[in-house]
CHARMM-style PDB file with segment names, atoms N, HN, CA, C and O in Angstrom:
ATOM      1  N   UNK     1      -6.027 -95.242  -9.884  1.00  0.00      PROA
ATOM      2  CA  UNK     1      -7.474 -95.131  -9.814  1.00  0.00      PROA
ATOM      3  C   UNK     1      -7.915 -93.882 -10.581  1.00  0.00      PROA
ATOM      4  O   UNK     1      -7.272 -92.836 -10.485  1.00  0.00      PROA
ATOM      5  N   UNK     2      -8.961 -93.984 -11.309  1.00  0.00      PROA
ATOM      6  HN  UNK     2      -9.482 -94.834 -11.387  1.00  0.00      PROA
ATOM      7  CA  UNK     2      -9.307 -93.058 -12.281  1.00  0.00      PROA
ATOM      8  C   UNK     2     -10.273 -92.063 -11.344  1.00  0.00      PROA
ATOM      9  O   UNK     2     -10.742 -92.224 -10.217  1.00  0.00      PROA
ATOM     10  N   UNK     3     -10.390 -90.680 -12.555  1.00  0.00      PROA
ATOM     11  HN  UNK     3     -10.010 -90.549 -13.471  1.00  0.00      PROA
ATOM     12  CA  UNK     3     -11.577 -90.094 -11.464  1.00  0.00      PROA
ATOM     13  C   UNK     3     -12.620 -89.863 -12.778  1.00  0.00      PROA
ATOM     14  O   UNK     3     -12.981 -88.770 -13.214  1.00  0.00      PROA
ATOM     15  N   UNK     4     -12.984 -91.135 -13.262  1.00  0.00      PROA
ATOM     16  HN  UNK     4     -12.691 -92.023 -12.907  1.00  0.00      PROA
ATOM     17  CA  UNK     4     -14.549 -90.904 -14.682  1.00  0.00      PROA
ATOM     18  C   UNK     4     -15.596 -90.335 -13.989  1.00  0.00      PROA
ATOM     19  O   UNK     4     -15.867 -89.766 -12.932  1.00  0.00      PROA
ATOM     20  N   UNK     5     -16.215 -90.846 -15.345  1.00  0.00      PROA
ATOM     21  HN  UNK     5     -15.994 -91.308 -16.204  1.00  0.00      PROA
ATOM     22  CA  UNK     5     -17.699 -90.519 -14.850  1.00  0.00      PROA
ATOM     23  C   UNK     5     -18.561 -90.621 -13.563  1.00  0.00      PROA
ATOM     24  O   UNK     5     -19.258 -89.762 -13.024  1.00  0.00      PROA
ATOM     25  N   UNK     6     -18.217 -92.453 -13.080  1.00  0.00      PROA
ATOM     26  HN  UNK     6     -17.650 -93.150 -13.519  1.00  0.00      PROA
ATOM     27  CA  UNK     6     -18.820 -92.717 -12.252  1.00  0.00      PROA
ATOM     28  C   UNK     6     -18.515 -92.033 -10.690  1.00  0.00      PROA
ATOM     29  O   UNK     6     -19.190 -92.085  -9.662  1.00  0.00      PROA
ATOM     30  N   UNK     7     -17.475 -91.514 -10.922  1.00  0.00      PROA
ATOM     31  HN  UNK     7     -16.927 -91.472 -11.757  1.00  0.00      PROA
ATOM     32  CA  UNK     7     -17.408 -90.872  -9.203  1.00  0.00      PROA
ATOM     33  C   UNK     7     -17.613 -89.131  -9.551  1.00  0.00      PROA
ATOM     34  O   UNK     7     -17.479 -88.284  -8.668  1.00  0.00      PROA
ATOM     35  N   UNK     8     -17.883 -88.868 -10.677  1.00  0.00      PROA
ATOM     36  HN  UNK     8     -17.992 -89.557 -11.394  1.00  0.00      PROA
ATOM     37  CA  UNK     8     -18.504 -87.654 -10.868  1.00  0.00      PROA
ATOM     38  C   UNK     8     -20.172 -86.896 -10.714  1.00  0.00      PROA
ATOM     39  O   UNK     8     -20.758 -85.815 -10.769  1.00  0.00      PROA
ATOM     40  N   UNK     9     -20.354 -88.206 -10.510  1.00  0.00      PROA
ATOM     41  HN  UNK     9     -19.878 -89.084 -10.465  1.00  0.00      PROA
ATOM     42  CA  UNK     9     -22.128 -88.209 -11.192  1.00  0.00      PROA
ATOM     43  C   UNK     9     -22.755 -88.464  -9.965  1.00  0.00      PROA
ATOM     44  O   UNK     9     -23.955 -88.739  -9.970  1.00  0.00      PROA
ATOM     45  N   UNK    10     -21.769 -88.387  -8.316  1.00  0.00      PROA
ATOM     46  HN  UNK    10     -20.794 -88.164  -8.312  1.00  0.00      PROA
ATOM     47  CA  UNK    10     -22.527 -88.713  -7.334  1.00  0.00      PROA
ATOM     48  C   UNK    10     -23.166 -87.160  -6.664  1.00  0.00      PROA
ATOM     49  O   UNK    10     -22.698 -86.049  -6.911  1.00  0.00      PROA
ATOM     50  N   UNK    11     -24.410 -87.476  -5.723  1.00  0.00      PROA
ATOM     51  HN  UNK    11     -24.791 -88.378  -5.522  1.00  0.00      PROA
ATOM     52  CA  UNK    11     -24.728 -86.763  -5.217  1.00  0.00      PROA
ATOM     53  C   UNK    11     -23.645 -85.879  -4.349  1.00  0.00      PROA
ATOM     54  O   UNK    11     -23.931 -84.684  -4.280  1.00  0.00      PROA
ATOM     55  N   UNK    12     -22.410 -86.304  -3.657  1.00  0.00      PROA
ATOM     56  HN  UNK    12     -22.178 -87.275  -3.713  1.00  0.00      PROA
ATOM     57  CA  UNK    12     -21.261 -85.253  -3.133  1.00  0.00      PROA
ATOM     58  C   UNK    12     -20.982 -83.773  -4.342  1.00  0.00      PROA
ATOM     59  O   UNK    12     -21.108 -82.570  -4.114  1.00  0.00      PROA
ATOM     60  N   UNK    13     -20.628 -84.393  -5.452  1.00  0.00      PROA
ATOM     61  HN  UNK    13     -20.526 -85.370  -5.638  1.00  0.00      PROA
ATOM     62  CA  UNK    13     -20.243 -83.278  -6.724  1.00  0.00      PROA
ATOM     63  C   UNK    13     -21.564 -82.263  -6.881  1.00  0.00      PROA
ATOM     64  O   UNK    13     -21.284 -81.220  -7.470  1.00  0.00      PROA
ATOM     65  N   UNK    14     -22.807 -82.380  -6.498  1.00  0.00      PROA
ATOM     66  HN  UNK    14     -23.034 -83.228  -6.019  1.00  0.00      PROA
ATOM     67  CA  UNK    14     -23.238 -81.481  -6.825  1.00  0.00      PROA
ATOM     68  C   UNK    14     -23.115 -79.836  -6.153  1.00  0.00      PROA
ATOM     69  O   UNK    14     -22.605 -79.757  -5.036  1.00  0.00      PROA
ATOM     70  N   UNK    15     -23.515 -78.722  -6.741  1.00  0.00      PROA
ATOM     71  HN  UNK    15     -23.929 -78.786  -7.649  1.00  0.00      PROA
ATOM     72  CA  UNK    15     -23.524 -77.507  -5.734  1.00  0.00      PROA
ATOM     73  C   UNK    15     -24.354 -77.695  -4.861  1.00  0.00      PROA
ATOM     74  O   UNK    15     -25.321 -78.441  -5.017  1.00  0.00      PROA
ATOM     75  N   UNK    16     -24.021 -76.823  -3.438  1.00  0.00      PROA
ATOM     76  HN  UNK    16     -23.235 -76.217  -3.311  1.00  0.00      PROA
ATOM     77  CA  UNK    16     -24.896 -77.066  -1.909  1.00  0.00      PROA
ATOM     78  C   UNK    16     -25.817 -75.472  -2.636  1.00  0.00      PROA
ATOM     79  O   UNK    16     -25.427 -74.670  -3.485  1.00  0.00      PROA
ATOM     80  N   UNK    17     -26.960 -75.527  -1.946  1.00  0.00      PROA
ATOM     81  HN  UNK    17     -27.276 -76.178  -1.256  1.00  0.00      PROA
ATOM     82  CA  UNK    17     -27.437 -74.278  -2.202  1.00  0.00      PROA
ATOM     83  C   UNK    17     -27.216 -73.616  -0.929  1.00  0.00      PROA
ATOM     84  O   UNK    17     -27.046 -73.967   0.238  1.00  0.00      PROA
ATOM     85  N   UNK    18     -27.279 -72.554  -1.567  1.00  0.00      PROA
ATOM     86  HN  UNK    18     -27.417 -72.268  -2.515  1.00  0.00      PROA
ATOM     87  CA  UNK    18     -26.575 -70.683  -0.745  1.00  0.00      PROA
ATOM     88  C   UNK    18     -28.069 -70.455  -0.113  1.00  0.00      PROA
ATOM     89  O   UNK    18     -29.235 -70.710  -0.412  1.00  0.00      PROA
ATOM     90  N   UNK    19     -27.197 -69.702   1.141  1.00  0.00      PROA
ATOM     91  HN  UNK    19     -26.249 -69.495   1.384  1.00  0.00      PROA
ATOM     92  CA  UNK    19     -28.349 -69.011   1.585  1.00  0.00      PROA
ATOM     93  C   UNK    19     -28.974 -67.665   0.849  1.00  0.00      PROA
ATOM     94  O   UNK    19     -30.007 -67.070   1.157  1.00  0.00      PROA
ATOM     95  N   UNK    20     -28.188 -67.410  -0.047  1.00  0.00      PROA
ATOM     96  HN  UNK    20     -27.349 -67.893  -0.297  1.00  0.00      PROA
ATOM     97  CA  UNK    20     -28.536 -65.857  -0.758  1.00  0.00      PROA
ATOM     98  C   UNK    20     -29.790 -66.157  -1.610  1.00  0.00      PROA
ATOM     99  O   UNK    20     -30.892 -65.609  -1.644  1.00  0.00      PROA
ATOM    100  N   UNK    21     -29.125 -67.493  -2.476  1.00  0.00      PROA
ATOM    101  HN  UNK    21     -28.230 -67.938  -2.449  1.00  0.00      PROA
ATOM    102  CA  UNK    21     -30.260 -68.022  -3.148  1.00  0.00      PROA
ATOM    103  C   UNK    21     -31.533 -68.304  -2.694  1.00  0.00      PROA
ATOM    104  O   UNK    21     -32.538 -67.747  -3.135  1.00  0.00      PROA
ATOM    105  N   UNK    22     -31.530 -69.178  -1.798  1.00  0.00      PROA
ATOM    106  HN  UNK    22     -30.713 -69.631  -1.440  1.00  0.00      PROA
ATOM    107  CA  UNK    22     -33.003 -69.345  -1.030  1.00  0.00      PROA
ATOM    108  C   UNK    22     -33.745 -67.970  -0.475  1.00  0.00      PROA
ATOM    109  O   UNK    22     -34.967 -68.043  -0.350  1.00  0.00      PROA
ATOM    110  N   UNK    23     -33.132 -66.797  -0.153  1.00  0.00      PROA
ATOM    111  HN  UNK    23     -32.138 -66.738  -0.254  1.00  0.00      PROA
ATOM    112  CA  UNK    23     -34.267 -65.758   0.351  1.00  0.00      PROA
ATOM    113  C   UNK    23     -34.487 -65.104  -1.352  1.00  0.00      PROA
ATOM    114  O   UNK    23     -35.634 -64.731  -1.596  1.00  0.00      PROA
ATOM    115  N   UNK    24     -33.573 -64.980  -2.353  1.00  0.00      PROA
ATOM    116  HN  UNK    24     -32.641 -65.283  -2.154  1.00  0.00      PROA
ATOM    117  CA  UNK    24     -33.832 -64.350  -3.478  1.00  0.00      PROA
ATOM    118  C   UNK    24     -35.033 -65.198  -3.813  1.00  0.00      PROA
ATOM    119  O   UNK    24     -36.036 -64.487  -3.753  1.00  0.00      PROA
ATOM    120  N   UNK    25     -35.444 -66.961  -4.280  1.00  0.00      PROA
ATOM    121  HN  UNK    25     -34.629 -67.539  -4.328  1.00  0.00      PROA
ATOM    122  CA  UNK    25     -36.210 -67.501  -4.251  1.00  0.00      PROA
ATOM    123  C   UNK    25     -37.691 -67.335  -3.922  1.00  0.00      PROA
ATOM    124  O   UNK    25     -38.763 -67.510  -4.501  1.00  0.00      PROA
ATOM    125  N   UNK    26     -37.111 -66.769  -2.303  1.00  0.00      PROA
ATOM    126  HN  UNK    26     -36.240 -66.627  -1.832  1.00  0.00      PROA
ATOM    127  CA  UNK    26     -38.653 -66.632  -1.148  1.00  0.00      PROA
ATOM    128  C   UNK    26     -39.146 -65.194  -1.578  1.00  0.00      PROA
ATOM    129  O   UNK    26     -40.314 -64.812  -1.652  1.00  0.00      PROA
ATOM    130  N   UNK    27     -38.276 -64.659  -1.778  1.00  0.00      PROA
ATOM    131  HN  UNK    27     -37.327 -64.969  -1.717  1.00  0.00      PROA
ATOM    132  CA  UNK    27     -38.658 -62.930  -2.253  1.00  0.00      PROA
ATOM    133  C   UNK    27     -39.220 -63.528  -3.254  1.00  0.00      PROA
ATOM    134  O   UNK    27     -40.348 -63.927  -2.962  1.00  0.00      PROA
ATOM    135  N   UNK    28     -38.810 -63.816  -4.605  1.00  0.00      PROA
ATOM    136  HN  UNK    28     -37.894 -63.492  -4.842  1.00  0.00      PROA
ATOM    137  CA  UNK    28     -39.759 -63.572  -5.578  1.00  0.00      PROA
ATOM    138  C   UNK    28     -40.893 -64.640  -5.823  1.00  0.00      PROA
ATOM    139  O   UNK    28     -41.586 -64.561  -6.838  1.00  0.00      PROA
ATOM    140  N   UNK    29     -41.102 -65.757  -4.781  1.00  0.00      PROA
ATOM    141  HN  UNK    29     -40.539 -65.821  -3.957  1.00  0.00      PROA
ATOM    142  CA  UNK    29     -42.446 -66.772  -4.541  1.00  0.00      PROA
ATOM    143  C   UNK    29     -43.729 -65.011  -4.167  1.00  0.00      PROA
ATOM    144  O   UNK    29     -44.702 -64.515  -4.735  1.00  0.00      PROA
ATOM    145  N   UNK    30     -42.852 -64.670  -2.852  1.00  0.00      PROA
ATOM    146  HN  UNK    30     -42.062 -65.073  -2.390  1.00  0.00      PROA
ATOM    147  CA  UNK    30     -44.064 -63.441  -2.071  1.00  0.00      PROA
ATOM    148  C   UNK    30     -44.592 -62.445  -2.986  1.00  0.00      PROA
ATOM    149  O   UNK    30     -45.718 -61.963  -2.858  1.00  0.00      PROA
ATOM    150  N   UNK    31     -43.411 -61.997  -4.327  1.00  0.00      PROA
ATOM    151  HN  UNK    31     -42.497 -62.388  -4.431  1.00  0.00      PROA
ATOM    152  CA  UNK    31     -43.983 -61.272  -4.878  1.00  0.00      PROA
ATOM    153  C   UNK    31     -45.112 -61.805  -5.782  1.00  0.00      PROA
ATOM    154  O   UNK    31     -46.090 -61.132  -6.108  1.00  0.00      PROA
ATOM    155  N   UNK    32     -44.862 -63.193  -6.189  1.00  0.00      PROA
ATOM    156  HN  UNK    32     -44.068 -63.740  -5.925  1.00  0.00      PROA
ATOM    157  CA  UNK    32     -46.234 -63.795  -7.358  1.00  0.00      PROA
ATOM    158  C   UNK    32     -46.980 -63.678  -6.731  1.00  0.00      PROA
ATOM    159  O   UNK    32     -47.899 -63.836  -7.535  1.00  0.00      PROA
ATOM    160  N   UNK    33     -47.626 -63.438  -5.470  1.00  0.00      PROA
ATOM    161  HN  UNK    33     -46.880 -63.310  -4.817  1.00  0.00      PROA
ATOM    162  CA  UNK    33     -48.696 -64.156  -4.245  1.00  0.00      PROA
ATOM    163  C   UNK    33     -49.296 -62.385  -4.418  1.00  0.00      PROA
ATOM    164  O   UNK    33     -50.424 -62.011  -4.741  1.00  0.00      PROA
ATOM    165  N   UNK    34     -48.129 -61.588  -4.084  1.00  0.00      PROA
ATOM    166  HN  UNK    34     -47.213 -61.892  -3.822  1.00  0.00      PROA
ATOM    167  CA  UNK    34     -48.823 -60.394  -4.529  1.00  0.00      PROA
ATOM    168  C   UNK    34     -49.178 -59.985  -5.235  1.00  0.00      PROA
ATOM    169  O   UNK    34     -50.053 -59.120  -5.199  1.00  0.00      PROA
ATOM    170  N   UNK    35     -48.553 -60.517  -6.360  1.00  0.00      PROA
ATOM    171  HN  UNK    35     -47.842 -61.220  -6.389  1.00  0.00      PROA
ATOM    172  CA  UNK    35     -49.103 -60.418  -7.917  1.00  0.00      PROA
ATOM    173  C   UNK    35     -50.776 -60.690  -8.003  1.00  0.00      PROA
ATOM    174  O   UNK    35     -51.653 -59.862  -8.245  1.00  0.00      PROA
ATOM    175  N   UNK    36     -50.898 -61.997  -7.748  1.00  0.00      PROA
ATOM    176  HN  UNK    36     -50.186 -62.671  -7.551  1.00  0.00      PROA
ATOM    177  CA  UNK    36     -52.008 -62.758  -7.685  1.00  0.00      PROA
ATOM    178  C   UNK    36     -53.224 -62.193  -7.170  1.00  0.00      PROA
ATOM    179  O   UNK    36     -54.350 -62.580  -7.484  1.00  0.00      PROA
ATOM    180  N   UNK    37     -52.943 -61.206  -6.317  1.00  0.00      PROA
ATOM    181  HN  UNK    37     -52.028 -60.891  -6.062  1.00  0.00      PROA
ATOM    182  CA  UNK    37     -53.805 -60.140  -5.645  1.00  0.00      PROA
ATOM    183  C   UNK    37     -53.737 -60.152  -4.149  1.00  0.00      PROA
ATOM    184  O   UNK    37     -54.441 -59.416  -3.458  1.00  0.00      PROA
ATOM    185  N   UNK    38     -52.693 -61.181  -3.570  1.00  0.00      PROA
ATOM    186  HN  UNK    38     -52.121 -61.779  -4.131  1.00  0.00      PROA
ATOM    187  CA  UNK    38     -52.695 -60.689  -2.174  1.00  0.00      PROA
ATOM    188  C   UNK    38     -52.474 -59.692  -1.290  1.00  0.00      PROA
ATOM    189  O   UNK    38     -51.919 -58.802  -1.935  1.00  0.00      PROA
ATOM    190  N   UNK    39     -52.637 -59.272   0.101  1.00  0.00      PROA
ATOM    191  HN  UNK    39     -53.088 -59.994   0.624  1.00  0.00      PROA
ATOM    192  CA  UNK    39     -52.249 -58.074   0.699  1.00  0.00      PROA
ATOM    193  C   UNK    39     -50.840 -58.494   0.812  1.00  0.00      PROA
ATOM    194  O   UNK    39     -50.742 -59.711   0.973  1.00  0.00      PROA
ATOM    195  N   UNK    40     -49.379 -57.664   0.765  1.00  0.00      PROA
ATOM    196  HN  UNK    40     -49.459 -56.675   0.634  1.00  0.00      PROA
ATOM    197  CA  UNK    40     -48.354 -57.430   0.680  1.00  0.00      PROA
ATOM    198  C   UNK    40     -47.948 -57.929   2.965  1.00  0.00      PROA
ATOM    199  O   UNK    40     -47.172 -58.654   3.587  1.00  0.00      PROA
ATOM    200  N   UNK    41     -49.126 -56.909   3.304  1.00  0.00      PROA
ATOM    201  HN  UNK    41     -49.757 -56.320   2.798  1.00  0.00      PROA
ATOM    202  CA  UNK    41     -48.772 -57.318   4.591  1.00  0.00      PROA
ATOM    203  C   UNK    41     -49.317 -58.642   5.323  1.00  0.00      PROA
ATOM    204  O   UNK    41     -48.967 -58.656   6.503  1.00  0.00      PROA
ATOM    205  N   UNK    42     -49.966 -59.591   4.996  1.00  0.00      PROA
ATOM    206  HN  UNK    42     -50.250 -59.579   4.037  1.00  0.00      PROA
ATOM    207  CA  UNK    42     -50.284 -60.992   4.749  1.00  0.00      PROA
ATOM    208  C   UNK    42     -49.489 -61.866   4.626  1.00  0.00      PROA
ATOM    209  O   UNK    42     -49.360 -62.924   5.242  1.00  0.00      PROA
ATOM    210  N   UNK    43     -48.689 -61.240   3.460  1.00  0.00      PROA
ATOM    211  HN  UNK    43     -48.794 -60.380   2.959  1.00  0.00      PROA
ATOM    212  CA  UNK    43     -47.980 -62.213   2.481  1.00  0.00      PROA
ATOM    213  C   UNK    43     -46.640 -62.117   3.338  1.00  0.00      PROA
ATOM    214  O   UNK    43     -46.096 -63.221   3.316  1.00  0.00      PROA
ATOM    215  N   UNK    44     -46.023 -61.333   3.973  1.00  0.00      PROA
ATOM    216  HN  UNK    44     -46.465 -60.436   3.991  1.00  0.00      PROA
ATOM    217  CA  UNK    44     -44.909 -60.620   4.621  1.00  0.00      PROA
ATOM    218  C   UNK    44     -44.488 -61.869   5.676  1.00  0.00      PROA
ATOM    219  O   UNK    44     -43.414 -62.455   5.816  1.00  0.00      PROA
ATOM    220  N   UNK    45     -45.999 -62.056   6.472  1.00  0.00      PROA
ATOM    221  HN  UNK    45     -46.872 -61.580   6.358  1.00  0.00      PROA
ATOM    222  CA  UNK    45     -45.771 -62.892   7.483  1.00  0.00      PROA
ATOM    223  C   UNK    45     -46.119 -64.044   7.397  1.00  0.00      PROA
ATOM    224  O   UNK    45     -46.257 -64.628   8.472  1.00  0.00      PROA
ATOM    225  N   UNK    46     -46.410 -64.867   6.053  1.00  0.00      PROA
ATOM    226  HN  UNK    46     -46.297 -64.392   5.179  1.00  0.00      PROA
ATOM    227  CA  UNK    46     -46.106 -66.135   6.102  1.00  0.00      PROA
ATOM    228  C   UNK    46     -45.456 -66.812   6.072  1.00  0.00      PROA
ATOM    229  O   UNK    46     -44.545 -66.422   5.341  1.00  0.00      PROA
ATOM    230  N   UNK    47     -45.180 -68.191   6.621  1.00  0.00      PROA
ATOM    231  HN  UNK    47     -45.920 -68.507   7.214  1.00  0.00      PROA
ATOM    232  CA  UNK    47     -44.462 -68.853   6.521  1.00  0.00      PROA
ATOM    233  C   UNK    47     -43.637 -69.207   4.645  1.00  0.00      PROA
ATOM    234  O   UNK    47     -44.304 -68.769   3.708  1.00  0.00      PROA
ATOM    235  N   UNK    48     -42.680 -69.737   4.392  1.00  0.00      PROA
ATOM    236  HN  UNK    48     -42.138 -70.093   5.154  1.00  0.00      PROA
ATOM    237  CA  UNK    48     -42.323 -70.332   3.398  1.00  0.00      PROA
ATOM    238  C   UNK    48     -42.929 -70.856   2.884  1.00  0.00      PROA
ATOM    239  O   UNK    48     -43.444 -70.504   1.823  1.00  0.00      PROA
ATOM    240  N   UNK    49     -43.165 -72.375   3.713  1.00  0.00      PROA
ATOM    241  HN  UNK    49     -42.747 -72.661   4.575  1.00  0.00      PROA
ATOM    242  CA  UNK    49     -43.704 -73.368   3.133  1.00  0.00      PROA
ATOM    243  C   UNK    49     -45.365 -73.081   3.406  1.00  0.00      PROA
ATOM    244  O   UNK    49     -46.025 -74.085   3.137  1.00  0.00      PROA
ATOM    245  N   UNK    50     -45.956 -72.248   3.750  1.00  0.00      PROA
ATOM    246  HN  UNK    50     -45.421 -71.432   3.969  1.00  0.00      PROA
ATOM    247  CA  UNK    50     -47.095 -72.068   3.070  1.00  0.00      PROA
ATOM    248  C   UNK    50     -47.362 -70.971   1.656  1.00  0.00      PROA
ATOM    249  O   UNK    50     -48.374 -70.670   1.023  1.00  0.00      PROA
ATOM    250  N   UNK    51     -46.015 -70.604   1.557  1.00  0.00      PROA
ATOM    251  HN  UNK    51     -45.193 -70.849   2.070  1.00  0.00      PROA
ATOM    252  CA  UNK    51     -46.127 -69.334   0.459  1.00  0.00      PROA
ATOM    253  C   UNK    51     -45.851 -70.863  -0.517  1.00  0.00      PROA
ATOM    254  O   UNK    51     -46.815 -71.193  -1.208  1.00  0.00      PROA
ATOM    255  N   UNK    52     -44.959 -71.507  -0.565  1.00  0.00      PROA
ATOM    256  HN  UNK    52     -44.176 -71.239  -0.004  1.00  0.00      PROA
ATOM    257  CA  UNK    52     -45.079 -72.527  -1.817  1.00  0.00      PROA
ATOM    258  C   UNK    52     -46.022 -73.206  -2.371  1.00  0.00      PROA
ATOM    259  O   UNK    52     -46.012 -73.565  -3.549  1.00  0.00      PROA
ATOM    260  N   UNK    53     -47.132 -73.488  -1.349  1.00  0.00      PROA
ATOM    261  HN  UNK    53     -47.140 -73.197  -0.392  1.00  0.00      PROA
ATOM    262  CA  UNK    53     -48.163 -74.227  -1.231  1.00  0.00      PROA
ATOM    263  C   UNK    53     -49.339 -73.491  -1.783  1.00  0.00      PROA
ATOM    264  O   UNK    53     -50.295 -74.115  -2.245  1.00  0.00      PROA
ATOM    265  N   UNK    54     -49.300 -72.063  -1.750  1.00  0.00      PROA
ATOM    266  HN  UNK    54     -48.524 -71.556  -1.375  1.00  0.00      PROA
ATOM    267  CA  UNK    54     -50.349 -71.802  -2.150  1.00  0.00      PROA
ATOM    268  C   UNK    54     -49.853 -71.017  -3.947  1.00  0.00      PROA
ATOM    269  O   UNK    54     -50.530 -70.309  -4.692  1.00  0.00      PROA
ATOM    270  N   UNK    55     -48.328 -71.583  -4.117  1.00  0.00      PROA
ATOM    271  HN  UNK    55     -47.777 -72.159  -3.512  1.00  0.00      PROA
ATOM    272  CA  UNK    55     -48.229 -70.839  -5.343  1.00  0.00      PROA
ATOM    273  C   UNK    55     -48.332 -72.628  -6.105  1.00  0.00      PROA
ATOM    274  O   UNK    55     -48.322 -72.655  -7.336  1.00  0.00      PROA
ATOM    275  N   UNK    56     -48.380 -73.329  -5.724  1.00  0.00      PROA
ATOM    276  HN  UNK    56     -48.388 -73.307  -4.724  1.00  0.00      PROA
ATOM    277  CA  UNK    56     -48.894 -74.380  -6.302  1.00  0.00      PROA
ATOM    278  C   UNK    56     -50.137 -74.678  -7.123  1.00  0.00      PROA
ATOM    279  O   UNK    56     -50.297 -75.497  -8.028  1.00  0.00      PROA
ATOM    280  N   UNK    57     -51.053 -73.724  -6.526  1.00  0.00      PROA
ATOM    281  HN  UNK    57     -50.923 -73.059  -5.790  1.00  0.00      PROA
ATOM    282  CA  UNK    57     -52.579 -73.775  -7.213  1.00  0.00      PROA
ATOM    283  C   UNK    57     -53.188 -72.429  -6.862  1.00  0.00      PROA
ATOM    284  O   UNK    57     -53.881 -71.979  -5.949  1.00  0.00      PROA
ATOM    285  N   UNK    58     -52.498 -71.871  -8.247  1.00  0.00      PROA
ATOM    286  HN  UNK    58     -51.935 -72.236  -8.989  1.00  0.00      PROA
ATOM    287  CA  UNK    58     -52.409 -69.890  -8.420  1.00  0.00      PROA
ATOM    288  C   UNK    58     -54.013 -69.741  -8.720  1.00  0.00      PROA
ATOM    289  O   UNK    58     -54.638 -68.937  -8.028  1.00  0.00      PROA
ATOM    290  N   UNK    59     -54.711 -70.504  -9.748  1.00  0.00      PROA
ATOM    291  HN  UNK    59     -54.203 -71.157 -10.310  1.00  0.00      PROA
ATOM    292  CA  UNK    59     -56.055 -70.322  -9.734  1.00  0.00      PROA
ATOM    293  C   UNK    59     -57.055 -70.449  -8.627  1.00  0.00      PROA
ATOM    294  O   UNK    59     -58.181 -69.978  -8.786  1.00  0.00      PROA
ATOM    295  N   UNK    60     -56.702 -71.087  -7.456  1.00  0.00      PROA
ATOM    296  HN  UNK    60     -55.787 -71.470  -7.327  1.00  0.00      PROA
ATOM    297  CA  UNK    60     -57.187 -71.069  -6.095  1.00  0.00      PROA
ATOM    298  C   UNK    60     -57.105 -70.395  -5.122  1.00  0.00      PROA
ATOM    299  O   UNK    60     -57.824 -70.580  -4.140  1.00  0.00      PROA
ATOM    300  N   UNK    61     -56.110 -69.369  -5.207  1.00  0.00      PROA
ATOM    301  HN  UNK    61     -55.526 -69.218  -6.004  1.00  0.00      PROA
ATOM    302  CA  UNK    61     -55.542 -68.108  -4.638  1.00  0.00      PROA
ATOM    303  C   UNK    61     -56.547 -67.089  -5.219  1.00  0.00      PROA
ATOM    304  O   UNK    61     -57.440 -66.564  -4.553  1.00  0.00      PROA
ATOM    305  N   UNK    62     -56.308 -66.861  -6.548  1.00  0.00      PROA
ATOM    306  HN  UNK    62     -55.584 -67.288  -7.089  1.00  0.00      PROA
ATOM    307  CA  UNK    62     -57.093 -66.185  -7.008  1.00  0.00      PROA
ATOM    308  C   UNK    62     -58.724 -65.927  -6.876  1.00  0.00      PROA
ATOM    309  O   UNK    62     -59.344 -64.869  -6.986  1.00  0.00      PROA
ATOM    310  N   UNK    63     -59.178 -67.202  -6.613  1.00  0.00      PROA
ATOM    311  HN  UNK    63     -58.675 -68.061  -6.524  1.00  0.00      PROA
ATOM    312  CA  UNK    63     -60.844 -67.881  -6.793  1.00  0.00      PROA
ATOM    313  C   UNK    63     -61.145 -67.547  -5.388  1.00  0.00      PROA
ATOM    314  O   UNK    63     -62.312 -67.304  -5.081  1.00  0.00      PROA
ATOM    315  N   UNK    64     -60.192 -67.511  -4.492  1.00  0.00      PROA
ATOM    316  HN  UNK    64     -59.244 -67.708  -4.741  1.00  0.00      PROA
ATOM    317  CA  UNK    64     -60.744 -67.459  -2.861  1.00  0.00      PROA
ATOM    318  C   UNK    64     -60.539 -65.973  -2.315  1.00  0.00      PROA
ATOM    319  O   UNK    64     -61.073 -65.625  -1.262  1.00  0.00      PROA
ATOM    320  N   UNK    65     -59.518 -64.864  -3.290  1.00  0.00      PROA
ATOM    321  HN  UNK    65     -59.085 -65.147  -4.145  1.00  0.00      PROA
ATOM    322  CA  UNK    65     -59.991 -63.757  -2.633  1.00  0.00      PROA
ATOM    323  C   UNK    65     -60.789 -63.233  -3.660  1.00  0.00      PROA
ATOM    324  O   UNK    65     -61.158 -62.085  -3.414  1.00  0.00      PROA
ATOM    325  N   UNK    66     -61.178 -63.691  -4.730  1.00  0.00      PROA
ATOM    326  HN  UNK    66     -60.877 -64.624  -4.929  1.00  0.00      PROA
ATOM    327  CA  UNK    66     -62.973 -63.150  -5.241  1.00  0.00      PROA
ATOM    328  C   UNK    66     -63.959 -63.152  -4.262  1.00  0.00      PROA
ATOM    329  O   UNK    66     -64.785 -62.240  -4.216  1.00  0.00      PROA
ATOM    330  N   UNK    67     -63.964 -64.296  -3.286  1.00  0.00      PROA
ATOM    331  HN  UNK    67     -63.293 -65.036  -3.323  1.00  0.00      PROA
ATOM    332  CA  UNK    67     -64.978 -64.268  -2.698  1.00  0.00      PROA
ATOM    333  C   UNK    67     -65.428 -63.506  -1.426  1.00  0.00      PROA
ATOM    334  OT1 UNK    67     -66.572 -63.647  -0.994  1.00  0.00      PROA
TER     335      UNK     67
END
């Protein structure tokens, strides 16, 4: 039995992601958010998945603390 392509190309062979990776990730999502003009201590205590969500639509971040 061969080991080609086809038993290479499955979802098992790929890399698992690291936990190191995912907070390096979350660190530098919080820093764009601060970039963007948020407060640092705001940004500290949000959740993840709302820090992704709002780096999704950076011009709306921006537009809502103008106001």
């Amino acid at each position: 039995m061969g080991t080609g392509r086809t038993l290479n190309k499955k979802p098992i062979t790929r890399p698992k992601k690291s936990e190191g990776e995912r907070r390096r990730r979350q660190k530098v999502q919080k820093a764009r958010l601060v970039k963007l003009g948020m407060s640092a201590a705001v940004v500290a205590k949000m959740q993840p998945l709302v820090v992704r969500n709002l780096l999704k639509r950076p011009a709306k971040v921006v537009a809502s603390l103008k106001k």
